[in-house]
N, CA, C and O atoms as a DFTB+ gen file, in Angstrom:
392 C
 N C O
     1  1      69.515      45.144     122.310
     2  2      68.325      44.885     123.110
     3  2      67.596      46.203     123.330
     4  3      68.119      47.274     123.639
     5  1      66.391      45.973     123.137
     6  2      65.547      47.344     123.662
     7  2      64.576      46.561     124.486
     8  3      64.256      45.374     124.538
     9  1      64.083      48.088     125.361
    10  2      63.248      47.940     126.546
    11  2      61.544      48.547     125.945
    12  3      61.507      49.774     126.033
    13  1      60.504      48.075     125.507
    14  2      59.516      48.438     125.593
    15  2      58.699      48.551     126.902
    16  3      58.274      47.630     127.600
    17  1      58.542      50.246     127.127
    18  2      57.506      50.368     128.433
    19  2      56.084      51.058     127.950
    20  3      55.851      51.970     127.157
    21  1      55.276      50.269     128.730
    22  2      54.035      50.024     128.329
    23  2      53.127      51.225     129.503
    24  3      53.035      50.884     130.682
    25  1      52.766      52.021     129.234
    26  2      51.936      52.899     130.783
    27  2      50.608      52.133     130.323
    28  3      50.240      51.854     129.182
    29  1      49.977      51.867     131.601
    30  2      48.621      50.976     131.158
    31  2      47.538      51.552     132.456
    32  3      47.854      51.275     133.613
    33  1      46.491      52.214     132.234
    34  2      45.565      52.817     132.744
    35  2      44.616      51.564     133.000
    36  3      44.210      50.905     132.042
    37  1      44.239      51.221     134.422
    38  2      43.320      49.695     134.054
    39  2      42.607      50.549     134.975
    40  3      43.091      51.493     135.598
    41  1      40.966      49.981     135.018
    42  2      39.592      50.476     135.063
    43  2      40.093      49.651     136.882
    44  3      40.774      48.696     137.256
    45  1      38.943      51.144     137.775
    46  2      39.714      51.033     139.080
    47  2      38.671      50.042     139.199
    48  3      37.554      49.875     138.709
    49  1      39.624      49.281     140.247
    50  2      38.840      47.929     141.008
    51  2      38.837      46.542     140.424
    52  3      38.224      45.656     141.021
    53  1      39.743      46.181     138.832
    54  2      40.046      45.330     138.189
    55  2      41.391      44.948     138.323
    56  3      41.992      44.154     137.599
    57  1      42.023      45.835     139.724
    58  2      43.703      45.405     139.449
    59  2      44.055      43.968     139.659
    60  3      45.034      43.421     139.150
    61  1      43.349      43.507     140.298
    62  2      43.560      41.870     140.865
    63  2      43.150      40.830     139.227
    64  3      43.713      39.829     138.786
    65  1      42.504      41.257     138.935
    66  2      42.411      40.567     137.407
    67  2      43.359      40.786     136.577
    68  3      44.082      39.983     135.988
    69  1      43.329      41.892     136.551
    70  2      44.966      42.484     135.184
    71  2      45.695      41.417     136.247
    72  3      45.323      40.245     136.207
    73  1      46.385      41.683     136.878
    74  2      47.552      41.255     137.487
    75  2      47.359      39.465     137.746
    76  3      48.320      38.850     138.207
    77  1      46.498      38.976     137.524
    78  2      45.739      38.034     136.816
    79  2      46.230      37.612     135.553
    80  3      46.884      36.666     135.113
    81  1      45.915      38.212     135.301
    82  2      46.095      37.959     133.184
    83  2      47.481      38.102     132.849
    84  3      48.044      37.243     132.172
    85  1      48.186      39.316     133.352
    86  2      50.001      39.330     133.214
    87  2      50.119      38.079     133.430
    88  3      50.146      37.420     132.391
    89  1      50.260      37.071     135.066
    90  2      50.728      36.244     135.112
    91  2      50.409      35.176     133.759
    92  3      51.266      34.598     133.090
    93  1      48.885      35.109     133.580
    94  2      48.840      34.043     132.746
    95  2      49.937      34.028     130.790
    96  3      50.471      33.210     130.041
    97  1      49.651      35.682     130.888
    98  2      50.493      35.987     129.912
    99  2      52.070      35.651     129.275
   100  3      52.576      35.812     128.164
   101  1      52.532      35.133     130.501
   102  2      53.909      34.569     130.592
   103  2      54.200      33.477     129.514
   104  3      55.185      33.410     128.778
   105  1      53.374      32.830     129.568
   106  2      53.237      32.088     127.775
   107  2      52.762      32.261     126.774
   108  3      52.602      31.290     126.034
   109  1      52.362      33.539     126.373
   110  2      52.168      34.313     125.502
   111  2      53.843      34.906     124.746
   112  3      54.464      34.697     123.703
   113  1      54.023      35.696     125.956
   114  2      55.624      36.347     125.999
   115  2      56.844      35.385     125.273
   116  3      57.614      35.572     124.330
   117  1      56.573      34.134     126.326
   118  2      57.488      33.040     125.930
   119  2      57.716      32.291     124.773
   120  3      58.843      31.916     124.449
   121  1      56.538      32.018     124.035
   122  2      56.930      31.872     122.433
   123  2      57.050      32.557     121.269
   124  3      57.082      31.973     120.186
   125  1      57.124      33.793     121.387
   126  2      57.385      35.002     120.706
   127  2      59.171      35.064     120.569
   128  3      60.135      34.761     121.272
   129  1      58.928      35.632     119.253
   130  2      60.650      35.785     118.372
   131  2      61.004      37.087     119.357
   132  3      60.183      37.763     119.977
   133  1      62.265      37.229     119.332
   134  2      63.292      38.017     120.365
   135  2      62.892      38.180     121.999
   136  3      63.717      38.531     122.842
   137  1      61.358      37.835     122.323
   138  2      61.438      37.956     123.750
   139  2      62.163      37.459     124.830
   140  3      62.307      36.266     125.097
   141  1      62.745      38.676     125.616
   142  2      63.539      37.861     126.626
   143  2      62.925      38.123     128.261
   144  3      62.867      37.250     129.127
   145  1      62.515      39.495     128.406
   146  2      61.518      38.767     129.209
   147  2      60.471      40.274     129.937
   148  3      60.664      41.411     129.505
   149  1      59.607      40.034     130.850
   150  2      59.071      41.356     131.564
   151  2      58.832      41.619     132.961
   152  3      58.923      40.607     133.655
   153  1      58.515      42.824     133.658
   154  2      58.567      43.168     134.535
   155  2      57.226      43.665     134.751
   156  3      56.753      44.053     133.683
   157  1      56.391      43.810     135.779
   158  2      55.388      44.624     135.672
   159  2      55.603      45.201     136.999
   160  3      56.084      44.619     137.971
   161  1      55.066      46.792     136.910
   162  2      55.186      47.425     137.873
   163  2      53.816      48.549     138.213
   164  3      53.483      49.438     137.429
   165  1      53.207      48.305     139.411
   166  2      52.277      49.230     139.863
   167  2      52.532      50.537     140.428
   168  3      53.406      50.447     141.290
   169  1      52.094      51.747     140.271
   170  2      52.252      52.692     141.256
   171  2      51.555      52.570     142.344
   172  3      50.482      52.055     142.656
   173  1      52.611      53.310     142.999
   174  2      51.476      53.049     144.513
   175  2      50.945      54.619     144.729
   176  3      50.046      54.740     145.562
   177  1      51.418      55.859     144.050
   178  2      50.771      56.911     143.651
   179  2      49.146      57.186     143.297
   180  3      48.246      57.996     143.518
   181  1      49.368      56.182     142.732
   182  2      48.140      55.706     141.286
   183  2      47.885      54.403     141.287
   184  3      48.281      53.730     140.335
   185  1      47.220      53.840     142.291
   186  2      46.895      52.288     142.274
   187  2      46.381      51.347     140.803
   188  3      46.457      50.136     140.597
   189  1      45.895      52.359     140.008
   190  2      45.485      51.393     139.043
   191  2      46.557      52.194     137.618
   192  3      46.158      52.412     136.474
   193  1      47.696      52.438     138.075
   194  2      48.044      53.006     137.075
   195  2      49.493      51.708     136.627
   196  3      50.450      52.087     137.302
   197  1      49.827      50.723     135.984
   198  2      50.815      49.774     135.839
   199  2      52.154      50.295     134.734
   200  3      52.125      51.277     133.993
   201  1      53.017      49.540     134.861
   202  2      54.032      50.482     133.633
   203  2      54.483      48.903     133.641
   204  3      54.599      48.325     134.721
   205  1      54.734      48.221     132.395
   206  2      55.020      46.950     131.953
   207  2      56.617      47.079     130.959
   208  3      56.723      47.586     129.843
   209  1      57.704      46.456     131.782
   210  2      58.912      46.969     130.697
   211  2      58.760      45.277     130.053
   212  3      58.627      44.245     130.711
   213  1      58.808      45.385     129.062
   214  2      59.688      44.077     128.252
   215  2      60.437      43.944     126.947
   216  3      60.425      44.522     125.860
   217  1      60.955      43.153     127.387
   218  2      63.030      43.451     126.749
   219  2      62.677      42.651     125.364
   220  3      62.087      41.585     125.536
   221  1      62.980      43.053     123.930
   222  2      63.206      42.530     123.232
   223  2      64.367      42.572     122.459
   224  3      64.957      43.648     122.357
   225  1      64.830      41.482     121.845
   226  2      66.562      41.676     121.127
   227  2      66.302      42.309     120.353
   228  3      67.403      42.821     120.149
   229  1      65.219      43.052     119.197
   230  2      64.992      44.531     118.063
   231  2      63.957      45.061     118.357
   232  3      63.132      44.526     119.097
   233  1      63.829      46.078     117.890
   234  2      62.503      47.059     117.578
   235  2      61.581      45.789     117.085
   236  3      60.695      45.164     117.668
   237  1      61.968      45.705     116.197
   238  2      60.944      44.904     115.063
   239  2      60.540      42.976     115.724
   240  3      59.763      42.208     115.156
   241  1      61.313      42.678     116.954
   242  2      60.610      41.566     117.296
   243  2      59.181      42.057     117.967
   244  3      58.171      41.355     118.028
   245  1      59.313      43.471     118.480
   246  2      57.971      44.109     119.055
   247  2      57.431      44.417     117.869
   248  3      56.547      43.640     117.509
   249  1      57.663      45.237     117.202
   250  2      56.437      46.501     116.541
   251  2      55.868      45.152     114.678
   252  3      55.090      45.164     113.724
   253  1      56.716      44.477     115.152
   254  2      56.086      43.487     113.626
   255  2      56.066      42.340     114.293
   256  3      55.000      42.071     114.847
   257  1      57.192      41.373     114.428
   258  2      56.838      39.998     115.264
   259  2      55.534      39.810     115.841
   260  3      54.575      39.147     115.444
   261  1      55.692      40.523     116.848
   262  2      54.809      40.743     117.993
   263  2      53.669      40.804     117.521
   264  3      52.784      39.948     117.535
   265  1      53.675      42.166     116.950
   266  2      52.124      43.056     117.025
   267  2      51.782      42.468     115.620
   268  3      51.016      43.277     115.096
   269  1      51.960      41.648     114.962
   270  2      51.220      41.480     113.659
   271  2      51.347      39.415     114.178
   272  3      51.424      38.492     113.367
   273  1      51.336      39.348     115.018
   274  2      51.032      38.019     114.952
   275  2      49.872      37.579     115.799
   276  3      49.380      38.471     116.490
   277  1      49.187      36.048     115.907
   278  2      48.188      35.370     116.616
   279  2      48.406      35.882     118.295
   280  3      47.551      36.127     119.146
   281  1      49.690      35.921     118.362
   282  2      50.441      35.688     119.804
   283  2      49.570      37.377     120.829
   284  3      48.941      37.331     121.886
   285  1      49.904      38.659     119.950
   286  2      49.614      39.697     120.218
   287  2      47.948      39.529     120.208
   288  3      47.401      39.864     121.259
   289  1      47.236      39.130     119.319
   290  2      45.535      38.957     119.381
   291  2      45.329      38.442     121.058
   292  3      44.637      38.795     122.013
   293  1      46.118      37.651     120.845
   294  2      45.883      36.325     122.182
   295  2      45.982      37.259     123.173
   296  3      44.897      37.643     123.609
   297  1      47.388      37.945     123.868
   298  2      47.729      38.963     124.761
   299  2      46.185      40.351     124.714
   300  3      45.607      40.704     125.742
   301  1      45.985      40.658     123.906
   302  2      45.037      41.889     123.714
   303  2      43.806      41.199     124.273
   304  3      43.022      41.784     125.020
   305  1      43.716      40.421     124.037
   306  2      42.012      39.505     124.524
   307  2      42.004      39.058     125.895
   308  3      40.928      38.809     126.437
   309  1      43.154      38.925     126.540
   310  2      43.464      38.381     128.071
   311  2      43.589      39.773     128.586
   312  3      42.944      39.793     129.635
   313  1      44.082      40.894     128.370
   314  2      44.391      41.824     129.460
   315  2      43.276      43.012     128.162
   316  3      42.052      43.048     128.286
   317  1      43.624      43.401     127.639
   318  2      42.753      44.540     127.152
   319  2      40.904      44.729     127.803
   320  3      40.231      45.760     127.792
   321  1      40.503      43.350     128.310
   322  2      38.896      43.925     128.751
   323  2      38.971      44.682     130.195
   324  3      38.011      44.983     130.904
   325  1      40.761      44.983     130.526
   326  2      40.909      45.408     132.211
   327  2      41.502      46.928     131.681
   328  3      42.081      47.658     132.485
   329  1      41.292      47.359     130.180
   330  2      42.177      48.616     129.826
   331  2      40.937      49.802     130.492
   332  3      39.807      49.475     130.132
   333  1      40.960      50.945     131.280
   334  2      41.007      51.826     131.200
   335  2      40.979      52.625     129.765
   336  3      40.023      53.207     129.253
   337  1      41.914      52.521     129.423
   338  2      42.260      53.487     128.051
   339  2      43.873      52.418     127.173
   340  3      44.644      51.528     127.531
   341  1      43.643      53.203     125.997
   342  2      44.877      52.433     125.357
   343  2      46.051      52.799     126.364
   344  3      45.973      53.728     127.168
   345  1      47.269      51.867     126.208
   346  2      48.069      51.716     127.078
   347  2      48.967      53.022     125.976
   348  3      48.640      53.233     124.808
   349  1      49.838      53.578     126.532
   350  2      51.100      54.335     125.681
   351  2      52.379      53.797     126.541
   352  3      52.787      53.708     127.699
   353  1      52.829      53.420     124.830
   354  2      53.996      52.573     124.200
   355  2      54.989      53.649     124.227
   356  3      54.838      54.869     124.169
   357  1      55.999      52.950     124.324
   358  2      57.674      53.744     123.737
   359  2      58.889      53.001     124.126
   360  3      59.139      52.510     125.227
   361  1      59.640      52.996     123.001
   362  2      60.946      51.964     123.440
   363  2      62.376      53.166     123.914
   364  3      62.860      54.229     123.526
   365  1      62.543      52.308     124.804
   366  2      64.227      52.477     125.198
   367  2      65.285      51.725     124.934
   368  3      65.100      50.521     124.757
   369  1      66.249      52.123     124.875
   370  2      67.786      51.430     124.539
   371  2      68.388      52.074     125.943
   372  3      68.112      53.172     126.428
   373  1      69.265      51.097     126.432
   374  2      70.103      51.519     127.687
   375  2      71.464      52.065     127.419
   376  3      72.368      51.280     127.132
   377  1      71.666      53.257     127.484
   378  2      72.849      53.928     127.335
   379  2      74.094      53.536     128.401
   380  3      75.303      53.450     128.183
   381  1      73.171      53.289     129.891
   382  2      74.473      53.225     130.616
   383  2      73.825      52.817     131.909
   384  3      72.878      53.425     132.408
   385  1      74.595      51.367     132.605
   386  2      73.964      50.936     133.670
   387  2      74.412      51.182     134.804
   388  3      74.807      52.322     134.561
   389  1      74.689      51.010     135.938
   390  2      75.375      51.188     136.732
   391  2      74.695      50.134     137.358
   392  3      75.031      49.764     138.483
């Protein structure tokens, strides 16, 4: 399983919409190959600054499944008109939980 976290810069005063569109996104997420599931998280540092983890069983249910299918167009068209700037991507693997 890996963890994709998403840093997502959204344009100030649109947070109630993004956070909007995540929810609706939940069936987006849900019929997608390896998704198991996501978290979204705001700073309260940085009010419009969000960090989105979601768990997939490979790399490749994200970086190909995902991103080369209808499902990802769909997701980009619901939350991308609330982007600030492109979001920056990077996956984790969990070494050790406690």
């Amino acid at each position: 399983m890996i963890t994709e976290i998403a840093q997502i810069e959204i344009k100030p005063g649109s947070e109630k919409d993004f956070e909007a569109a995540i929810g609706k996104a939940e069936s987006i997420f849900k019929r997608c190959k390896g998704w198991i599931s996501f978290e979204l998280h705001k700073s309260i540092e940085k009010p419009s600054r969000y960090r989105l983890h979601i768990k997939w069983e490979t790399l490749e249910n994200h970086t190909v499944d995902f991103r080369e299918s209808a499902n990802f167009t769909e997701w980009r068209a619901l939350v991308g008109p609330h982007f600030a700037s492109p979001p920056e991507v990077e996956h984790t693997q969990t070494v050790k939980a406690f």
